[in-house]
C-alpha positions as CSV (number, residue, x, y, z in Angstrom):
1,X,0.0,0.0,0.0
2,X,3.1,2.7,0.8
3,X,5.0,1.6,-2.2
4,X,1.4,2.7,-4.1
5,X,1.3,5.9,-2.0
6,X,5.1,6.7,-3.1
7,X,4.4,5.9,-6.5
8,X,1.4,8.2,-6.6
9,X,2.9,11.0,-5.0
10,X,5.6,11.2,-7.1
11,X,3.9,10.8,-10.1
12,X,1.0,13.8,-8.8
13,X,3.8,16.1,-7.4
14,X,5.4,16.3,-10.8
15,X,2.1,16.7,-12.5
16,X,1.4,19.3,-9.9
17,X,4.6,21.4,-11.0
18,X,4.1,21.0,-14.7
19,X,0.8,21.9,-14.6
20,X,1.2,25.1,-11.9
21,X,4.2,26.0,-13.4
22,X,2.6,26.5,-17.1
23,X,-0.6,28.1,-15.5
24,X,1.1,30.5,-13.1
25,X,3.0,31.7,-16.3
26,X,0.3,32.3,-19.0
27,X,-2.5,33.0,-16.6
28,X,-1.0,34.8,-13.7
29,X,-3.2,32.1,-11.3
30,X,-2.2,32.3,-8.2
31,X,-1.9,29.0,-6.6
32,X,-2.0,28.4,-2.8
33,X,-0.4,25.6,-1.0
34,X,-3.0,24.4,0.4
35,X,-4.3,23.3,-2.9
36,X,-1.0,20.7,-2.9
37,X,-1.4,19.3,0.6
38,X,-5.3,18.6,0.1
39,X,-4.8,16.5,-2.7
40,X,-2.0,14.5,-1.1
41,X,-4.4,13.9,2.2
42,X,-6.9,12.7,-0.6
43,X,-4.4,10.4,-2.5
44,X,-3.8,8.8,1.5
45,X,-7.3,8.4,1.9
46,X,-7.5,6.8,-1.5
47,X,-5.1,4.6,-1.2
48,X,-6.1,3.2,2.1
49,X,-9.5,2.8,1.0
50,X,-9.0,0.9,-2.2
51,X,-7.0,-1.4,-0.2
52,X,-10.7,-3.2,1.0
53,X,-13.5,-0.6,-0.7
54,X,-12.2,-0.3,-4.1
55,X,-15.5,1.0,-5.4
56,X,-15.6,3.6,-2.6
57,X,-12.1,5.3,-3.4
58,X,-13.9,8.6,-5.0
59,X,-15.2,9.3,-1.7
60,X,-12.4,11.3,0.3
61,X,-12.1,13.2,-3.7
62,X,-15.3,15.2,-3.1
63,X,-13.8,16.8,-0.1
64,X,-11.5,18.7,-2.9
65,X,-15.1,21.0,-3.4
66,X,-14.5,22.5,-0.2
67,X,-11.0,23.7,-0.3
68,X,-11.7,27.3,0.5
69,X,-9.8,28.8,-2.7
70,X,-11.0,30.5,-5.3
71,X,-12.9,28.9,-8.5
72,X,-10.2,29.2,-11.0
73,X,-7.9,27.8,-8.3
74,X,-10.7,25.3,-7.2
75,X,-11.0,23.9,-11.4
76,X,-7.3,23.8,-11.2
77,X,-7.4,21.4,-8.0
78,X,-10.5,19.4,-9.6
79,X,-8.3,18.8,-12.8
80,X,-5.7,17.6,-10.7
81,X,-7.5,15.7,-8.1
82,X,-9.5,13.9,-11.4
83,X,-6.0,12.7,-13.1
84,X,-5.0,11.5,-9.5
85,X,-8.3,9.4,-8.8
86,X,-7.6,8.0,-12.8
87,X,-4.0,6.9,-11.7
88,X,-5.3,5.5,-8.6
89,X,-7.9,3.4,-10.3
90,X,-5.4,2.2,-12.9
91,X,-2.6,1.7,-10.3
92,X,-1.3,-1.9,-10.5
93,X,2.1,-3.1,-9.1
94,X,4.8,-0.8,-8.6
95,X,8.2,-2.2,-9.7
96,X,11.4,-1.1,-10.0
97,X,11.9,-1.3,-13.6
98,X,8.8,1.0,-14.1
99,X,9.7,3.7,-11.6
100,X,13.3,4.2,-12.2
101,X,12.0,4.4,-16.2
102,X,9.2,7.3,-15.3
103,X,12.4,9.0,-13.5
104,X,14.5,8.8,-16.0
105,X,12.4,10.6,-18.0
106,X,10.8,13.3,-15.9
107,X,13.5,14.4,-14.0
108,X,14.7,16.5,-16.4
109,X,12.2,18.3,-16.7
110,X,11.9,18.9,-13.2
111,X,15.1,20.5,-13.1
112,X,13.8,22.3,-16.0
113,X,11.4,23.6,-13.9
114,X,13.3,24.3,-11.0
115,X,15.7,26.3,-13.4
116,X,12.1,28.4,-15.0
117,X,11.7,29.0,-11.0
118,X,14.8,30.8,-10.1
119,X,14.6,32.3,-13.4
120,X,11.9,34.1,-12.3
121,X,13.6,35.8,-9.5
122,X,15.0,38.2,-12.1
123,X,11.9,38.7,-14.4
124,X,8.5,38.9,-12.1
125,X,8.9,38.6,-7.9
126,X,5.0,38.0,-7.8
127,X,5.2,35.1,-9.6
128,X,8.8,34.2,-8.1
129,X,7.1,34.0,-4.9
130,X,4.4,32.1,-6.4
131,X,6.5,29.1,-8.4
132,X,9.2,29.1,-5.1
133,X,6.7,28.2,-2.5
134,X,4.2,26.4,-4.5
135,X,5.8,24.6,-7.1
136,X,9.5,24.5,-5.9
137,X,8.0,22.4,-2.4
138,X,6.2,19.7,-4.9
139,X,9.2,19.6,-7.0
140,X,11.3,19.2,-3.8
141,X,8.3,16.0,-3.1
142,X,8.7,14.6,-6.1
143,X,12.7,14.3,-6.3
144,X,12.6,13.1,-2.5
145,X,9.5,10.3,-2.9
146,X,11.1,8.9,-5.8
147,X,14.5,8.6,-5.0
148,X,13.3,6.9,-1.5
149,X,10.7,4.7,-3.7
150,X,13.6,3.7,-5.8
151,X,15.8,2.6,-3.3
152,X,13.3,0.4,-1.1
153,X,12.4,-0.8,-4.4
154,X,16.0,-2.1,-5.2
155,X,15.8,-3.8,-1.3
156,X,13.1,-5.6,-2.2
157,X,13.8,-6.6,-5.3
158,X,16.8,-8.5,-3.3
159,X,15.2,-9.4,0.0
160,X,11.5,-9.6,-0.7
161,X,11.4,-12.0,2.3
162,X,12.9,-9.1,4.8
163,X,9.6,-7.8,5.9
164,X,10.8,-6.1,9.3
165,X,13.2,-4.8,7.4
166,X,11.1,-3.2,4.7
167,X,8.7,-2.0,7.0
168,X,11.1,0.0,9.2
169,X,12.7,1.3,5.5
170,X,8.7,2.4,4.6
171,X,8.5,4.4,8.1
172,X,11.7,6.3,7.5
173,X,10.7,7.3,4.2
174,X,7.2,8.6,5.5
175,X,8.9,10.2,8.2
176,X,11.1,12.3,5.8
177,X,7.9,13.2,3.6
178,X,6.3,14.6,6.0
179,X,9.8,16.7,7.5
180,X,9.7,18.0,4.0
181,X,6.1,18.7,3.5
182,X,6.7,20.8,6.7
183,X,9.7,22.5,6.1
184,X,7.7,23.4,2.3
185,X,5.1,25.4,4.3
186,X,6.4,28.9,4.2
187,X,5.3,29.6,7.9
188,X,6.9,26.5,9.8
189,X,10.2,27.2,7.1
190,X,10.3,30.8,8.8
191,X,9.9,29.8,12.2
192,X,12.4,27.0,11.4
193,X,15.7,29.5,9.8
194,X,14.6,32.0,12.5
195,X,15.1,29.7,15.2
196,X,18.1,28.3,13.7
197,X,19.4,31.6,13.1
198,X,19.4,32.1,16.7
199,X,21.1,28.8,17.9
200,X,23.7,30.4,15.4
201,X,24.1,33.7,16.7
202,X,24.2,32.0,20.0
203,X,26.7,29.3,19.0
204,X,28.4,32.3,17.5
205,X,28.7,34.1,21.1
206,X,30.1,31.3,22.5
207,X,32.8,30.9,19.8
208,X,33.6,35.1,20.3
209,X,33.9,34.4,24.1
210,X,36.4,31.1,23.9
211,X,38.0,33.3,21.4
212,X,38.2,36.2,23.7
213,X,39.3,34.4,26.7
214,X,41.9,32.3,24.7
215,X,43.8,35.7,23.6
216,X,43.6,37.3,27.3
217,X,45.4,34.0,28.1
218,X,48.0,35.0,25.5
219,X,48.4,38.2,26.4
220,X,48.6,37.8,30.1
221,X,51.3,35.1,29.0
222,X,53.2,37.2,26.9
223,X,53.0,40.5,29.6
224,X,54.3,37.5,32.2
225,X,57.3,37.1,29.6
226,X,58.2,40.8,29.3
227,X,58.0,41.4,32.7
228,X,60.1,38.5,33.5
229,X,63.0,39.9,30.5
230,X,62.4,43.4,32.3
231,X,62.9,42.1,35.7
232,X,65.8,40.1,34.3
233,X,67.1,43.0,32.4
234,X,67.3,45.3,35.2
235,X,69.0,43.0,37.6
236,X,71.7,42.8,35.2
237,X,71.9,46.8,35.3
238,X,70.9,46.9,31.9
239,X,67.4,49.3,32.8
240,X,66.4,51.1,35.4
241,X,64.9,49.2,38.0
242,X,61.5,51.4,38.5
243,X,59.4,52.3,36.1
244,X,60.0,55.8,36.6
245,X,63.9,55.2,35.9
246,X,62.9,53.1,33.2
247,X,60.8,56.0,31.6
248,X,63.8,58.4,31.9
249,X,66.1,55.8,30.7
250,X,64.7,54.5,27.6
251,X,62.1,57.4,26.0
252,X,61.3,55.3,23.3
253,X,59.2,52.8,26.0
254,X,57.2,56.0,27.3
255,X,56.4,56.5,23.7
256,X,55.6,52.9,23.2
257,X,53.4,53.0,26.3
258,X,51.4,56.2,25.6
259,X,51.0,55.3,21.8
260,X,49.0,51.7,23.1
261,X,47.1,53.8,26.1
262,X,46.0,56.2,23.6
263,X,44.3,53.3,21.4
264,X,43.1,51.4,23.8
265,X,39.3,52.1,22.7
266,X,39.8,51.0,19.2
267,X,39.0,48.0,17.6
268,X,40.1,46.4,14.2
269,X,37.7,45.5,11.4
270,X,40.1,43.3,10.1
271,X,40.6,41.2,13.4
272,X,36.7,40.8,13.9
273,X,36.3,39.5,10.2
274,X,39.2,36.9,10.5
275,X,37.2,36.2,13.6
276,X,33.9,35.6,11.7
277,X,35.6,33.9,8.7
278,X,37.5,31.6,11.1
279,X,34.0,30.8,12.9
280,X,32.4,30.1,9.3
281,X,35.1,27.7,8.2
282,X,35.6,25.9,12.0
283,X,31.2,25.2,11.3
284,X,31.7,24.4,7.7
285,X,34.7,21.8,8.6
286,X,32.9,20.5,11.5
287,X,29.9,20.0,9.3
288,X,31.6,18.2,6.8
289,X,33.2,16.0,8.8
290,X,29.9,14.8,10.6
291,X,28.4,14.0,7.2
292,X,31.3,12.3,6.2
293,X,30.8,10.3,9.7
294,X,27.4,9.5,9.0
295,X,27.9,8.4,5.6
296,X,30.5,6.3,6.4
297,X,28.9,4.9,8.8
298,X,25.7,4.3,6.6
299,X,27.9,2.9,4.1
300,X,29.1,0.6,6.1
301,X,26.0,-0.4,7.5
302,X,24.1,-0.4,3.6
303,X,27.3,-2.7,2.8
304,X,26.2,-5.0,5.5
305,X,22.8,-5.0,5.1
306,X,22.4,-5.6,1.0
307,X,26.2,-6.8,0.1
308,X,25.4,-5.9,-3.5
309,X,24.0,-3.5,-6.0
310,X,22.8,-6.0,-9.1
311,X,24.0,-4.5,-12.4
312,X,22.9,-5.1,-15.6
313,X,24.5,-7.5,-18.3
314,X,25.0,-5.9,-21.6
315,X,22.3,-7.6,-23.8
316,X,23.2,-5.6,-27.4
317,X,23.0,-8.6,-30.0
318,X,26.1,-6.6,-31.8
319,X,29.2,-7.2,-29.7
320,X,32.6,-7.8,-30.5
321,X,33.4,-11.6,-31.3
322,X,37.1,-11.8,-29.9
323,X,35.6,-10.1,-26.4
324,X,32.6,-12.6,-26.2
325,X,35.4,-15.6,-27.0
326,X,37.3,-14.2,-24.0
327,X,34.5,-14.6,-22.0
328,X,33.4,-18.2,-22.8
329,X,37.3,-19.4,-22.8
330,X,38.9,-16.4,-20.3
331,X,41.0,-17.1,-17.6
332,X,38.2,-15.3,-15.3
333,X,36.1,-17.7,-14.5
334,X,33.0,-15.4,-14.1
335,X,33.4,-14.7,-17.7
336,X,31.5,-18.1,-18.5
337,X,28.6,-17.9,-16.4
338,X,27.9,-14.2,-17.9
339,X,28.5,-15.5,-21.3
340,X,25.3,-18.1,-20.8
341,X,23.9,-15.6,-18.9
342,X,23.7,-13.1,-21.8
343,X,22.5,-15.7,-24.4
344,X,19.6,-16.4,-21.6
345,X,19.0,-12.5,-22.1
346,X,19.6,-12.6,-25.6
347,X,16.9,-15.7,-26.2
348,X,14.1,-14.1,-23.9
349,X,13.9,-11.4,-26.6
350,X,14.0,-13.4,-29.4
351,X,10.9,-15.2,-27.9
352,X,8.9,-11.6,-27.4
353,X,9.9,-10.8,-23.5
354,X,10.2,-7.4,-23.4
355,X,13.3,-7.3,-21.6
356,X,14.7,-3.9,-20.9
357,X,17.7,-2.4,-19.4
358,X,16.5,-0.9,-16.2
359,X,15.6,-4.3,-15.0
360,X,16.8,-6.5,-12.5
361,X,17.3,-10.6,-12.2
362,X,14.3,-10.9,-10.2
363,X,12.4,-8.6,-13.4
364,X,13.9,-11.0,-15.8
365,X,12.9,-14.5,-14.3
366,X,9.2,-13.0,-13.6
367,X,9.3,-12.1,-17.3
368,X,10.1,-15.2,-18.7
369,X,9.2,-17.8,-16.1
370,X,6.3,-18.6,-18.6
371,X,8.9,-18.9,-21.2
372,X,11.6,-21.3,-20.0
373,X,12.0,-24.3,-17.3
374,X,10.9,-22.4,-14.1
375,X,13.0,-24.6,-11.9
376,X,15.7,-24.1,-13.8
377,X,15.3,-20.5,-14.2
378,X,15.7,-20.2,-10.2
379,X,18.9,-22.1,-10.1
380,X,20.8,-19.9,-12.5
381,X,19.3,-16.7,-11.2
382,X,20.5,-17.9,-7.9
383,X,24.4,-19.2,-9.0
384,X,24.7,-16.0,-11.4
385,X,23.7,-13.4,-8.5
386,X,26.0,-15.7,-5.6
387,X,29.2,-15.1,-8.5
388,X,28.6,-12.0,-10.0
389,X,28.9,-10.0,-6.5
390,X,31.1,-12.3,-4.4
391,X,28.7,-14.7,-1.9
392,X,30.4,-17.9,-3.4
393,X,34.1,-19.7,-5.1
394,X,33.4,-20.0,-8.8
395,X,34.3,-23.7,-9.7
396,X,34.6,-25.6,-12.1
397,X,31.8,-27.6,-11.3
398,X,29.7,-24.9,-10.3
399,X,30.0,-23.3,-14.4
400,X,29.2,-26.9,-15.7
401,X,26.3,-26.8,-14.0
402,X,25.4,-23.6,-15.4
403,X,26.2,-24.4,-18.7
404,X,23.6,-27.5,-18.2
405,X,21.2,-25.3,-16.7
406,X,21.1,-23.0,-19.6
407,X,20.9,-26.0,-22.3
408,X,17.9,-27.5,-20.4
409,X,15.8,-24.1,-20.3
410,X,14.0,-24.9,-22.9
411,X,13.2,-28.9,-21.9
C-alpha cells in the first residue's frame, strides 16, 4: 500500500509542477499551498481505502469541493484531483523497472522547472514567490518520494522476504515526507531558519567568548614574559629598575606606552572579520566531517545490510566476437557464467519478452518464467547473483552446472 502511495505521489507532485508551473506563467493564477497538501491527504485516503473498498475510493475526492480557494484555483485542483483518482484506479504493481524508467524521463524536466523557478527571480517577484513556495515544495516531493521509492524498491527486489526490514525502511521514508512537506510550508520554514538563526548567533557568542578568553590567556602570558626579560634586564643593570627610571632611561618605551594607552578604545575590522571567517570555516569543517561520519557509517552499515548492487548484463546482439570468446574461454572464470547468462538474455527477446535495461534478475525471471523451465530458471538466477557479487568460489563444477542449466531451459 506505501509503495502505491510513493508511487502516486511522485507521479502527482510532478504533474502538480508541470501543470502550476505553465498556469502561473500564462494565466498569472495564483496557486496556494494548500491546494497541494489537500490533494496529497486525498491520494492517503485513496489509497487506504482501495485497499478493502475499491468501489468507494472517490469518496475522500469530493472533499476537494470544499478547499476554500477560489474557482479558478478550485477547477485547477478538480483537474488535478480527477487525473490522481484516474491513476489511482489504474494503479497496479509498482516495480522497479517502471519507476526508475518514469524518472528517468521526468527528472529532467523537473530540473527544467526548477531552473524556470529561479529564473523568475530576475523577471516577475510576484510570480517568483508564487512558483518558489508552491511549485518548488512539490518539485522538492517529487525528487525526495522517488528517489526513496527507488531505493526500497531495489531492497526488495533483493530481499522480498525481509519484511521487518522493509517496514522499518517504509516508516523512514514517510517520516522524511512529512519533514519535508513541513519545512515546504512557508510559515513553519520561517519559524524554522529563524530559530536556527538564533542557535547560530548563540553558538556564534560562544565561539567570540572562547576566542576572547583564549587571547587574554595569551596576552597575560606574553606580559608575564616581558615582565620577566624586564625584571631580568634590570638585575643585570641593563634598565632602570623602576618604572620611573625606566621612563627616563629609555624614551622610546614612554612613547611605546602612551602610543598603546591612547588606542586602547579601538578596535580592528580586520581582526573581527578573520574572527567571523575563522568561525564560518571551524562550522563548515565541523559540518563536513559529521556528514562524512554518517555516511560512512551508513555505508558501512548499507554494505552489510544488502552486500550488493545487481548490475545489468550488456544484452546488445552486436558485440565484439574476440571479447565474447574471452569470455566463454577467459582465464576469469565469471566470464563463463555471464557469457550463458547473456544468451539467456539474448533468447528471452527473441521469444517476445520485453526485456529492458532498467531491469533487475528478479524482473527477468518473472518475465520469462512462462517462457523457460521455471525450476531451472531459479537455479541460474540464484548461481549468477552468488558469483557475480562475491557470496560464493566459482568452480569448475559450479559453471558446468550452469552451462547445463542454460541448455535444459528450454526442456
Amino acid at each position: 500500500m506505501w509503495l502505491i502511495f510513493l508511487d502516486l505521489l511522485a507521479r502527482i507532485s510532478f504533474l502538480f509542477s508541470l501543470i502550476g508551473t505553465a498556469i502561473i506563467l500564462l494565466y498569472n493564477l495564483k496557486i496556494y499551498y494548500i491546494s497541494y497538501l489537500s490533494l496529497v491527504f486525498v491520494l492517503l485516503c485513496g489509497v487506504i481505502i482501495k485497499r478493502r473498498f475499491k468501489k468507494l475510493i472517490f469518496l475522500p475526492f469530493l472533499l476537494l469541493l470544499f478547499v476554500p480557494i477560489f474557482i479558478y484555483e478550485k477547477l485547477f485542483l478538480l483537474i488535478l484531483g480527477g487525473l490522481t483518482l484516474f491513476l489511482l484506479y489504474t494503479q497496479r504493481d509498482v516495480t522497479y523497472g517502471s519507476v526508475l524508467e518514469h524518472f528517468n524521463k521526468t527528472y529532467p524536466l523537473a530540473l527544467l522547472l526548477f531552473l524556470t523557478t529561479f529564473a523568475m527571480r530576475y523577471i516577475s517577484t510576484i510570480k517568483f514567490i508564487i512558483l518558489e513556495s508552491v511549485v518548488s515544495s512539490s518539485l522538492l516531493m517529487y525528487f525526495i518520494s522517488s528517489i526513496i521509492l527507488l531505493r526500497t524498491l531495489r531492497y526488495l527486489e533483493h530481499k522480498p522476504e525481509d519484511k521487518n526490514l522493509m517496514s522499518l525502511n517504509i516508516r523512514y521514508a514517510l517520516a522524511i515526507l512529512v519533514f519535508s512537506m513541513l519545512l515546504s510550508i512557508p510559515f513553519v520554514r520561517d519559524k524554522l531558519f529563524w530559530v536556527a538563526s538564533y542557535v547560530f548567533s548563540f553558538i556564534y557568542f560562544i565561539f567570540i567568548t572562547l576566542i576572547s578568553v583564549i587571547f587574554i590567556i595569551i596576552g597575560y602570558v606574553i606580559g608575564k614574559i616581558i615582565y620577566f626579560i624586564i625584571s631580568f634586564m634590570a638585575n643585570r643593570g641593563l634598565i632602570g629598575r623602576s618604572s620611573r627610571e625606566i621612563m627616563n632611561m629609555n624614551p622610546e618605551i614612554n612613547k611605546f606606552l602612551k602610543f598603546l594607552w591612547e588606542r586602547r578604545h579601538i578596535t580592528s575590522d580586520l581582526l573581527d572579520k578573520i574572527i567571523i571567517v575563522s568561525f564560518y570555516i571551524f562550522v563548515t569543517v565541523t559540518l563536513i566531517l559529521i556528514i562524512y561520519w554518517v555516511m560512512k557509517r551508513f555505508y558501512r552499515t548499507y554494505k552489510k545490510e544488502e552486500n550488493y548492487i545487481e548490475e545489468k548484463e550488456f544484452i546488445f546482439p552486436s558485440l565484439n566476437p574476440i571479447k565474447m570468446l574471452q569470455n566463454l574461454f577467459g582465464r576469469d572464470n565469471l566470464n563463463p557464467i555471464r557469457e550463458y547468462y547473456r544468451k539467456y538474455l539474448l533468447d528471452s527477446r527473441e521469444m517476445g519478452a520485453d526485456i529492458r535495461y532498467s531491469d533487475t534478475t528478479y524482473d527477468v525471471y518473472k518475465k520469462t518464467s512462462d517462457l523457460f523451465n521455471d525450476n531451472s530458471l531459479k537455479r541460474m538466477r540464484n548461481i549468477y547473483i552468488e558469483v557475480r557479487y562475491g557470496f560464493g568460489r566459482i568452480t569448475s563444477e559450479l559453471i558446468k552446472e550452469f552451462k547445463k542449466l542454460y541448455k535444459s531451459l528450454n526442456k
